[in-house]
C-alpha positions in Angstrom: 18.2 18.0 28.2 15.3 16.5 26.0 17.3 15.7 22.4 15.5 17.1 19.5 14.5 15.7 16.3 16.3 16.8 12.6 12.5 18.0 12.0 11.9 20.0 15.0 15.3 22.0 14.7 14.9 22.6 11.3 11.3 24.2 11.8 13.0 26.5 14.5 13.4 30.1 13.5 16.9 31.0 12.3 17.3 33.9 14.8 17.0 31.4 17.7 19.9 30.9 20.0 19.9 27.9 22.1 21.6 24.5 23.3 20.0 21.7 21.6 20.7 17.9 22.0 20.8 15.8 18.6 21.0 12.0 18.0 21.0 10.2 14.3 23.3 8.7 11.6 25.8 10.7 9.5 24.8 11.1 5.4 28.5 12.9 4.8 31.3 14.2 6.3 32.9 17.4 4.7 36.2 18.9 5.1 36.8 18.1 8.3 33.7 20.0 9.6 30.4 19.7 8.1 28.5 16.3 9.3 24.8 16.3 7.4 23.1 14.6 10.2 19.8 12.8 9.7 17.4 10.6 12.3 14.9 9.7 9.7 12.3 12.9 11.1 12.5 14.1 7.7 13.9 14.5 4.2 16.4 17.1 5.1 19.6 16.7 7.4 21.1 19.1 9.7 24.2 20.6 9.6 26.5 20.1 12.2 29.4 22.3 12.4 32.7 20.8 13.9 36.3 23.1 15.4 38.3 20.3 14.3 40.8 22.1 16.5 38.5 21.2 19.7 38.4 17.7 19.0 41.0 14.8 19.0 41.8 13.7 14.8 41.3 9.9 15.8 37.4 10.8 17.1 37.3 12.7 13.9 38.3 9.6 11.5 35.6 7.9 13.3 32.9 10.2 11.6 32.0 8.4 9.0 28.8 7.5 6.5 26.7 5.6 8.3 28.0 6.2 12.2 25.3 7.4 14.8 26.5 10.3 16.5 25.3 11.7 19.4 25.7 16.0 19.4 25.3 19.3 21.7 26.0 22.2 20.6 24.7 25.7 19.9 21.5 26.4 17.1 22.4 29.1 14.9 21.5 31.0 11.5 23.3 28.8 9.0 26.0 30.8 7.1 25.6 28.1 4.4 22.9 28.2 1.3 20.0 25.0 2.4 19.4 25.6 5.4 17.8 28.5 8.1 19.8 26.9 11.1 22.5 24.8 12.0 24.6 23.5 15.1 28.3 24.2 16.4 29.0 21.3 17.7 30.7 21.6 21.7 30.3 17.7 22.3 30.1 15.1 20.0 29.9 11.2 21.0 30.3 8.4 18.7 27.1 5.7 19.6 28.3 3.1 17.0 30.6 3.2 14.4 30.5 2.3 10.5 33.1 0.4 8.2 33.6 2.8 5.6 35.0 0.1 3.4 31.9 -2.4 3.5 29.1 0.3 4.1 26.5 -0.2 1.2 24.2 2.9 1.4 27.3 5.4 0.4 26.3 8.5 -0.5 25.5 8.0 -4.4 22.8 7.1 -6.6 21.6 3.5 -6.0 19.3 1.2 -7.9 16.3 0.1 -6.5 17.5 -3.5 -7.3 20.7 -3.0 -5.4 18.6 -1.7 -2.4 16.7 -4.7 -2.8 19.5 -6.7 -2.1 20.1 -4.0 1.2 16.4 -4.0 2.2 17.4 -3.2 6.5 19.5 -0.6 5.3 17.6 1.0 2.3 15.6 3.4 4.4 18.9 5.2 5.1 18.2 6.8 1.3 16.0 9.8 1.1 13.7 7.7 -1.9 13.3 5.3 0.5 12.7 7.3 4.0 10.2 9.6 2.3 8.3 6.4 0.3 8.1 4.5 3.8 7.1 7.8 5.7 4.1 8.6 3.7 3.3 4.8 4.2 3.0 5.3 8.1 1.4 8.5 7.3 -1.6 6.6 4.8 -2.1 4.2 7.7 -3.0 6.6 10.3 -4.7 8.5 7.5 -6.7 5.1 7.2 -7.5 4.5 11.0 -8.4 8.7 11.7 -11.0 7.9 8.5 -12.9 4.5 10.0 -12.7 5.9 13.5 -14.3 9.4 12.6 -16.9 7.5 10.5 -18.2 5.5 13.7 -16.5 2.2 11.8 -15.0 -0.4 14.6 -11.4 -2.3 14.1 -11.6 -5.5 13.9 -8.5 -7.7 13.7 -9.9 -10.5 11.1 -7.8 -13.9 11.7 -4.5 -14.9 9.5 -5.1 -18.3 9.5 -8.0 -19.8 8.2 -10.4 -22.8 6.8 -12.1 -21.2 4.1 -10.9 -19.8 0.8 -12.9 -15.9 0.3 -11.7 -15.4 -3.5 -12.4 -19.2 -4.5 -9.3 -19.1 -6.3 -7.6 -21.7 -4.4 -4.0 -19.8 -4.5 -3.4 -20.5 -0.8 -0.4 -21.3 1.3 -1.1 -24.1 3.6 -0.6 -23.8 7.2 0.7 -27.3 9.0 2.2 -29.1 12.2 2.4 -32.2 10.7 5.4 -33.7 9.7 6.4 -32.6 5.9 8.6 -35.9 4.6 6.2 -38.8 6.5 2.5 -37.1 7.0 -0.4 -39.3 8.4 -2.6 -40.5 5.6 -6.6 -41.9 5.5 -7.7 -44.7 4.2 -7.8 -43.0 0.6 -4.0 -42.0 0.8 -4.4 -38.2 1.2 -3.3 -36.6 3.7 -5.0 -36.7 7.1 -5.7 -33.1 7.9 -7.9 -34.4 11.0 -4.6 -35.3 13.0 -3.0 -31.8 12.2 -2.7 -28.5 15.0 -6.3 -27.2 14.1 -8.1 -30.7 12.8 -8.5 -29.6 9.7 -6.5 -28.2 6.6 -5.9 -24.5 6.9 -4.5 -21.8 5.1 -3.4 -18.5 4.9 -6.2 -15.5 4.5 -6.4 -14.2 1.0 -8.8 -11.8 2.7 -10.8 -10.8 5.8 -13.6 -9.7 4.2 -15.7 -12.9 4.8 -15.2 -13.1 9.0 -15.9 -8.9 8.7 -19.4 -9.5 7.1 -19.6 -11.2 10.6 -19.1 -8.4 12.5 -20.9 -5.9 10.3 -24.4 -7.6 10.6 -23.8 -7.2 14.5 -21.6 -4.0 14.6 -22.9 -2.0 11.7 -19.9 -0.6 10.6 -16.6 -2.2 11.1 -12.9 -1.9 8.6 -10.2 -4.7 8.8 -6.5 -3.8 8.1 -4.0 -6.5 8.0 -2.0 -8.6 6.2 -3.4 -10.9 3.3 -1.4 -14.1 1.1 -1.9 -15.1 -2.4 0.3 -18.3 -3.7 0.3 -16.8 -7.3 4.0 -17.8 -8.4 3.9 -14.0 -10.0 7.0 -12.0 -10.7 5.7 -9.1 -12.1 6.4 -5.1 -10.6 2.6 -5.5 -9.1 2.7 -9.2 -7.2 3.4 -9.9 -3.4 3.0 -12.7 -2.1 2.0 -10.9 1.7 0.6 -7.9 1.4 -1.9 -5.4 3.6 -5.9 -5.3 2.7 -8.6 -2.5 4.0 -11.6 -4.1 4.0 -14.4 -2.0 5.5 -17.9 -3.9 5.7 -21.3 -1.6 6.4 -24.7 -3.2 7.1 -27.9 -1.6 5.8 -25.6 -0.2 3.1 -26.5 -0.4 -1.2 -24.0 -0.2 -4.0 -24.6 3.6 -4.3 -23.8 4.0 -0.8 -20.7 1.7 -1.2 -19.3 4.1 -4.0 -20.0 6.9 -2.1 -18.3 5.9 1.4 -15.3 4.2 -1.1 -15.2 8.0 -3.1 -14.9 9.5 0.3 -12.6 7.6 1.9 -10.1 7.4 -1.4 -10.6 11.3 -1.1 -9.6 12.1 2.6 -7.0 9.9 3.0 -4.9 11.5 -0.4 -6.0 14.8 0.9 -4.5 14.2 4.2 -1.4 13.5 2.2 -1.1 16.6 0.5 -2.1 18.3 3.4 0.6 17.3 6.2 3.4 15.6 4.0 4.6 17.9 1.0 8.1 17.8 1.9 8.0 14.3 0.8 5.9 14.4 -1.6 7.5 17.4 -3.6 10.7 15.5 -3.4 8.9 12.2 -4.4 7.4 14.5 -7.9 10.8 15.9 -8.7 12.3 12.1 -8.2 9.8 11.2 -10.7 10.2 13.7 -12.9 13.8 12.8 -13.1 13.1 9.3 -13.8 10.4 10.4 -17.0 13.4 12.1 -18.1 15.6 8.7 -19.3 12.4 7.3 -20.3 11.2 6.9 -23.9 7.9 9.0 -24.8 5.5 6.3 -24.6 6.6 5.2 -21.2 6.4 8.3 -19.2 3.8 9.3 -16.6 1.4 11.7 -17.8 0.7 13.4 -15.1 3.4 14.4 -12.4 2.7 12.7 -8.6 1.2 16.1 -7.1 -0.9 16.4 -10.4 -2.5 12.9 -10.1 -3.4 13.2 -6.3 -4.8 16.5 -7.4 -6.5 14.6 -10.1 -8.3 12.4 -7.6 -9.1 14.9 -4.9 -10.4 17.6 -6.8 -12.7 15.6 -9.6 -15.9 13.8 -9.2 -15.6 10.0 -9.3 -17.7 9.4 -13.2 -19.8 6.4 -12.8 -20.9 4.1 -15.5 -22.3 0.4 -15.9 -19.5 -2.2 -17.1 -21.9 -2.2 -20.2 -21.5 1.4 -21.3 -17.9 1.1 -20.5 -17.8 -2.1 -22.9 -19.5 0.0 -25.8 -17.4 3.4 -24.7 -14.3 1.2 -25.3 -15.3 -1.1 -28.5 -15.6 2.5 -30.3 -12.7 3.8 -29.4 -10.0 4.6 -31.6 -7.3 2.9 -30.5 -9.7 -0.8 -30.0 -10.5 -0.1 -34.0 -7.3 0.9 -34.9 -6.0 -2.4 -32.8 -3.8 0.0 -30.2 -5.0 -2.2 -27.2 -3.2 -4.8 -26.8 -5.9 -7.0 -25.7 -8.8 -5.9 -28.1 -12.6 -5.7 -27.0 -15.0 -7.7 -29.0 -18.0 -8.3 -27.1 -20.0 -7.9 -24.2 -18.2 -9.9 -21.0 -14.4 -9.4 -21.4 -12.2 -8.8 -18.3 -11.2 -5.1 -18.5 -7.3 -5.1 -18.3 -5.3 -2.1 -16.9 -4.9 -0.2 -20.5 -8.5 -0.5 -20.8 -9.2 1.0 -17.3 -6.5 3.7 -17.8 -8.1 4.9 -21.3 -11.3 5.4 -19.8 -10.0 7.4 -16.9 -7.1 9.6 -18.7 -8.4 10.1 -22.1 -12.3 9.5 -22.2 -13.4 10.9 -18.8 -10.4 12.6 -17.3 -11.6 11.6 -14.1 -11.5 8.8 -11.4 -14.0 6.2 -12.9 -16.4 3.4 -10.9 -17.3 0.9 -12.9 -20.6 -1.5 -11.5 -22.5 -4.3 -12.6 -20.2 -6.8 -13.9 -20.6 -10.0 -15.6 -21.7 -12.7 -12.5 -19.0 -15.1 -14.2 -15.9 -12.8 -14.0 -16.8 -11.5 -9.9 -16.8 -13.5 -6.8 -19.6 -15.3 -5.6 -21.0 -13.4 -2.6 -21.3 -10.4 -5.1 -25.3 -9.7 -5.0 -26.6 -11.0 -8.3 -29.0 -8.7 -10.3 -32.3 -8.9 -11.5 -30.9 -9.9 -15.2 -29.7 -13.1 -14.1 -26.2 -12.2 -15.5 -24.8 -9.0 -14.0 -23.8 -9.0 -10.2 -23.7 -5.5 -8.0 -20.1 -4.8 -7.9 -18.3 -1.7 -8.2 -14.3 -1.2 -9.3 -12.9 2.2 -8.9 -10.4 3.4 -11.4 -7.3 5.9 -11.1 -4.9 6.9 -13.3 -1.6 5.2 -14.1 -3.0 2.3 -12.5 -6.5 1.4 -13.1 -8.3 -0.6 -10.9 -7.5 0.8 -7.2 -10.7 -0.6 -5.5 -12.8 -3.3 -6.2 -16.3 -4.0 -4.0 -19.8 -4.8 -4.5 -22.9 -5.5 -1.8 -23.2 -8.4 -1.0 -25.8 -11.4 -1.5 -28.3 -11.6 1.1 -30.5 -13.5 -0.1 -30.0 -17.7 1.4 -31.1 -19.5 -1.4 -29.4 -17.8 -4.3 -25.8 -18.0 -2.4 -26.4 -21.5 -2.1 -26.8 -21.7 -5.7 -24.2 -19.5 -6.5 -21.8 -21.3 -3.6 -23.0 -25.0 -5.6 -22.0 -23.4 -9.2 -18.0 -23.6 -8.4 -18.6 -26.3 -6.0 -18.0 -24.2 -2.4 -19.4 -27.0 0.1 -22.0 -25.4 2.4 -20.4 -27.3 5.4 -17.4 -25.3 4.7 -19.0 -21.8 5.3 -22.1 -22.7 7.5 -21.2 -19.7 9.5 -21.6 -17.5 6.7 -24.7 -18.6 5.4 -26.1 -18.4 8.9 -26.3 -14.7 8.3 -28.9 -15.1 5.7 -30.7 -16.9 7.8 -30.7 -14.9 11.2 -31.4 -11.7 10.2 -30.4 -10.7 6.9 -29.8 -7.7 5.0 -28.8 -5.3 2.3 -24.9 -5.2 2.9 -21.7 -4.1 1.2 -18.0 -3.3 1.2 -14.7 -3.2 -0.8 -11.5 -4.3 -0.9 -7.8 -1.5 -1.0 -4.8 -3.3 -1.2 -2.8 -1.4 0.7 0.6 -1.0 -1.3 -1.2 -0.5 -4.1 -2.3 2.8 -3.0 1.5 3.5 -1.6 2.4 2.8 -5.4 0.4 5.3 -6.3 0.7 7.9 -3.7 4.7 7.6 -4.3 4.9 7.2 -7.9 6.6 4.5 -7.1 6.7 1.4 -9.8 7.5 -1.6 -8.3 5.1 -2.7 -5.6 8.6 -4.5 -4.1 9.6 -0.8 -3.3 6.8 0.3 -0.8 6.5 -2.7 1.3 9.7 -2.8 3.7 10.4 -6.6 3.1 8.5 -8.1 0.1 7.4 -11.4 -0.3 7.8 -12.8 -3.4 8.7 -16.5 -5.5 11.6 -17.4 -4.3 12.1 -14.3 -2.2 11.9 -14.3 2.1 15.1 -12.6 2.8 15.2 -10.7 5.8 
C-alpha cells in the first residue's frame, strides 16, 4: 500500500471509505484517542482516531508531541467539527520517539526569537511550515517564469575575483594559512601563492558573469546564493542570501520594466492561485499580530490585499526627478514627518520615501528610473545629461524598493571612464569589457533578492524568519 499524504487525505471526499497508509509527526495527543497528525503536506493535520482498548497503554504513553508515527486505518466522515474525514486507526507503529520533557516545539505560542534559537525544529510550527512552503512554491514560480519566457539557467560562480557592487563588503576566500601567511616584498599578503593565485571572494552578485552569457545566449536568469560582509543587525540584513538576476540582450530600459512588471506579476499571482491555504492562514496571523500593535505601526493593508495590490494595478512610472519634486511638496516633507527630509535634487530615496509614493501618492506599485550616476553602480548606462544613468527601482508597499535594475553601458570607452572614476582596474574585469569590444549592444537586467520578496509574500518582518538558517554577525549556527 502506497502511504498518503495529510494533503491528499484531506482533499478526499468525506463519503469515501477506504484503507489508507499515513506517516508524519504528532502535533497533540487527546484523551487517549485523538492524535493530530501532520507530515508537513499542509497547514492542517489529520485526525487519527485510536480504541485505546485495541492497543497496549505502554505503546500509548509513547504517543507523544513530536513522535513520528506510522498509521493504517480506515478513512471516514469525521464526527468532529474541522475536519470532512478522519482515520480509525487498526495499526499504529512508533518510527521514533520524542522526550516530552526536553521537546521545544510544544504545542503553544512561540516567539520567533525562541524559534530562532530552534531553527531544525521551527518548521514543526504552522507560521513556520506555511512561510517555508510558499518559499519552495516562489522558486518554482521563478524557474516556470524564465523557462516559459525562453530565458536559460545559468549557475553564475560563488567564488570570485571581482567585486560587481564596488562596495568592497566581501568575505574573503583563502587556503593559506590564517596565523603565518606568505608575504611579498611590500609586507602584504601574497595572494599569488594562495588555492586560485589570486585574492578571491565571495559573489555579492552574478549579474556581472550573466552579462556573459546574455550577449551569447540572449536571454539567460541566475538564481543563487549571494554574500555581503555588512556587519548589519537590522530585521532586513543577511549576510547569505538568494539573488534572481535575469540579463536580456537587445533589451532597453522600457523593456526591462516591462519583463520586471511581468515577472513580479506572475509569480504573486501563482501564489494566490495554488497556495491560499497558506496564505489565508499567513493574513489572519498577521492580522493578529496588527492587533497588539500601536496604530502607527500596523500594516495598512492585510497580506491578501497587498498581493492584490500588486497583481491587479498598473506599475506607475516616473523619473527619479519627478519623484524628487512629488516628494519635496508633500505634506509630511514640509511638515518635517520624514524622518530623513528631502532638500534637493540627488538625495538617496530611503524606504519611508518609497512607501509614501506608492501607498499614499499613487496607490500603486511605482518604478522609479534615471537616477543620479553618483548614487548607482557603474555599469548602469549613463544618459545623455551627463548626470542621470538608466536605472530603474520598482517600489511595493510596506517595503519599498523590491527591484532594482537598469541597462547596462555598452558603450567601451565611457565604462572605462566610469570603471577609472572609483578606481576599478581594467585588468581586473578585462573579460567584461571585452563585450564592448566584440560585439556590443543595448542590454539590461535587474536584480530580486530573493527573501525579500518571501518577506513580503508572508508578511513576515524579519528577513531572519524566511530563510531556513540565516546568516548573520555573529550568527552561523546550524
Amino acid at each position: 500500500m502506497k502511504p498518503f499524504t495529510v494533503l491528499e487525505l484531506l482533499q478526499k471526499a468525506p463519503s469515501i471509505l477506504e484503507t489508507v497508509e499515513i506517516k508524519g509527526w504528532v502535533k497533540t495527543f487527546r484523551a487517549n484517542r485523538f492524535i493530530a497528525l501532520n507530515d508537513g503536506s499542509s497547514l492542517n493535520n489529520i485526525q487519527c482516531v485510536v480504541d485505546f482498548e485495541k492497543f497496549d497503554e505502554s505503546l500509548l504513553k509513547r504517543i507523544t508531541t513530536g513522535a513520528a508515527l506510522h498509521i493504517t486505518g480506515e478513512l471516514v466522515e469525521s464526527q468532529g467539527k474541522g475536519q470532512h474525514v478522519e482515520i480509525m486507526v487498526s495499526t499504529l507503529h512508533i518510527l521514533g520517539d520524542s522526550n516530552p520533557e526536553t521537546y521545544p516545539i510544544q504545542p503553544k505560542k512561540h516567539s520567533f526569537e525562541f524559534l530562532r534559537e530552534q531553527a531544525h525544529l521551527r518548521t514543526r510550527t504552522n507560521t513556520f511550515s506555511a512561510v517555508m512552503r510558499l518559499r519552495s512554491a516562489l522558486s518554482f514560480a521563478i524557474h516556470k517564469y524564465f523557462n516559459e519566457q525562453g530565458f536559460y539557467y545559468m549557475h553564475a560562480p560563488i567564488i570570485t575575483g571581482s567585486d560587481a557592487e564596488g562596495a568592497g563588503e566581501m568575505f574573503r576566500v583563502t587556503s593559506l594559512d590564517p596565523k603565518n601567511p606568505p608575504l611579498d616584498e611590500k609586507g602584504d599578503v601574497d595572494y599569488t601563492l594562495d588555492f586560485f593565485g589570486k585574492e578571491t571572494k565571495l559573489t555579492v552578485s552574478g549579474q556581472l558573469e550573466a552579462e556573459t552569457y546574455a550577449m551569447s545566449l540572449g536571454k539567460v536568469y541566475t538564481f543563487g546564493p549571494t554574500f555581503r560582509a555588512e556587519n548589519s543587525n537590522t530585521s532586513r540584513h543577511l549576510a547569505e542570501f538568494w539573488m534572481i538576476e535575469p540579463e536580456v540582450a537587445f533589451l532597453d530600459l522600457d523593456g526591462n520594466m516591462d519583463l520586471a512588471e511581468d515577472f513580479l506579476k506572475y509569480i504573486l499571482k501563482y501564489l494566490l492561485d495554488h497556495h491560499e491555504e497558506d496564505l489565508n492562514f499567513l493574513d489572519k496571523r498577521q492580522q493578529d499580530e496588527d492587533k497588539t500593535k500601536p496604530q502607527a505601526e500596523r500594516n495598512e493593508m492585510g497580506l491578501i490585499e497587498k498581493l492584490k495590490f500588486v497583481t491587479e494595478n498598473h506599475f506607475m512610472r516616473l523619473s527619479y526627478t519627478e519623484a524628487i519634486d512629488i516628494l519635496r511638496n508633500s505634506k509630511p516633507n514640509k511638515k518635517k514627518k520624514f524622518k530623513y527630509i528631502i532638500t534637493e535634487w540627488g538625495a538617496d530615496l530611503q524606504s519611508e520615501h518609497e512607501r509614501f509614493l506608492v501607498e499614499k501618492h499613487f496607490k500603486s506599485p511605482v518604478i522609479l528610473f534615471d537616477y543620479p550616476a553618483n548614487i548607482k553602480a557603474f555599469y548602469m548606462r549613463l544618459n545623455d545629461d551627463g548626470k542621470t544613468v538608466r536605472a530603474m527601482d520598482i517600489l511595493f508597499p510596506g517595503i519599498g524598493e523590491i527591484v532594482g535594475g537598469a541597462q547596462r553601458e555598452e558603450r567601451l570607452e565611457v565604462l572605462k571612464q566610469k570603471m577609472a572614476a572609483i578606481n576599478i582596474p581594467e585588468a581586473e574585469l578585462w573579460w567584461y569589457l571585452d563585450l564592448r569590444k566584440y560585439g556590443t549592444a543595448v542590454h539590461s537586467g535587474f536584480g530580486l533578492g530573493f527573501e525579500r520578496l518571501v518577506m513580503f509574500a508572508t508578511g513576515m518582518g524579519n528577513i531572519r524568519d524566511v530563510i531556513p538558517y540565516p546568516r548573520t554577525p555573529q550568527n552561523a549556527e546550524f
